[in-house]
C-alpha angles and dihedrals in degrees: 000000000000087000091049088050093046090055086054093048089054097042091054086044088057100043096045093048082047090056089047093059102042081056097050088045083054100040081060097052094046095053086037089055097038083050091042084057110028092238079144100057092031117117083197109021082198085074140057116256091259112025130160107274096180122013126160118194100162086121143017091278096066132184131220117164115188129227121206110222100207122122098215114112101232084058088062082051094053099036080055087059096047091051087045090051096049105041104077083067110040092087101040103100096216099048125107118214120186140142142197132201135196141190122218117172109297080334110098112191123206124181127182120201124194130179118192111204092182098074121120107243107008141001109272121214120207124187136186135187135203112188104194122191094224085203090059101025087229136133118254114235120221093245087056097045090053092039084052088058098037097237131112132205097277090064090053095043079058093044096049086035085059100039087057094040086058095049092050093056095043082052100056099037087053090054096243084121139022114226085209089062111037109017112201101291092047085057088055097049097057082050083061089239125148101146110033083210092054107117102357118160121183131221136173114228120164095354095311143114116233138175121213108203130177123233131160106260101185119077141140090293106069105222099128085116090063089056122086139186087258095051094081094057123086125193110224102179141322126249113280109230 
């Protein structure tokens, strides 16, 4: 009889350890699957961590205004200055608003890109960035991001300083402008740039840090079809392992 509870003893053991397993196994995947997709940082778990809160495409200059789904305070503070930022031209009916977003990591990249078609001489293009640590729901300054990629400002000034010399020279050997005519910093001066660090806003995207910053990109010349959307976007370095 002892040996027949004892058995028992052992079978229940057994059963109860396997359910707790199994619980613990489940317990994992749950928490895997809420920090996959972010359900423990969501204001709202429906929607993806950055969806489209306002958008008009009722013409060619269409409008989409992110809206970052995270439930920390300093993101409502953020999400306010997105909608502030983007306000003034959300009325305007030549105005293009879009956005983009990357993760990287803890490291969640938002940029906002804005071209302004009712300016008086030439479409203006704006852009901001937000770089959020998903572990710590703050906002990334600019000192840490670079600190993060080892890099400072004077390795994105020669970074910038080679993208547009490149350009310069693409420029002239296609024809759009004559080097006789407008030497290098005339170049730059129909691009609107005095300080290559003047309105520079970082962003991660695929491991690397980039900076998106704004230039005119119509002139006399005529060479607004060479440029592209890429085209204000530099890459400064790639993560370091």
């Amino acid at each position: 009889m002892n040996i027949d509870i004892l058995k028992t003893k052992k079978i229940v053991l057994f059963i109860v350890g396997s359910l707790l397993f199994i619980i613990l196994i489940i317990i994992v995947a749950v928490n895997k699957n809420n920090t996959k997709n972010y359900g423990n940082l969501k204001q709202d778990k429906t929607k993806y961590l950055v969806y489209t809160k306002y958008e008009d495409k009722s013409s060619v200059y269409q409008k989409e205004i992110p809206y970052i789904n995270m439930k920390a305070d300093v993101i409502k503070k953020v999400n306010h200055d997105i909608y502030l930022f983007c306000d003034d031209y959300k009325d305007k009916e030549k105005s293009v608003i879009s956005y983009e977003y990357d993760i990287n990591g803890i490291i969640l990249s938002v940029v906002l890109k804005i071209v302004d078609n009712e300016t008086e001489y030439a479409p203006e293009v704006y852009f901001k960035t937000y770089n959020i640590n998903l572990d710590t729901s703050e906002v990334i300054s600019d000192d840490s991001l670079l600190g993060l990629f080892e890099v400072d400002e004077t390795t994105v000034y020669n970074k910038i300083d080679i993208g547009f010399r490149n350009f310069y020279k693409d420029v002239t050997d296609k024809g759009y402008v004559d080097s006789l005519e407008c030497d290098y910093n005339c170049f730059l001066s129909y691009r609107g740039i005095d300080n290559y660090l003047d309105d520079v806003f970082y962003y991660v995207e695929n491991g690397s840090l980039v900076v998106f910053r704004s230039f005119i990109f119509y002139s006399v010349f005529g060479e607004e079809k060479y440029f592209s959307d890429d085209d204000f976007k530099f890459v400064i370095a790639k993560f370091k392992d």
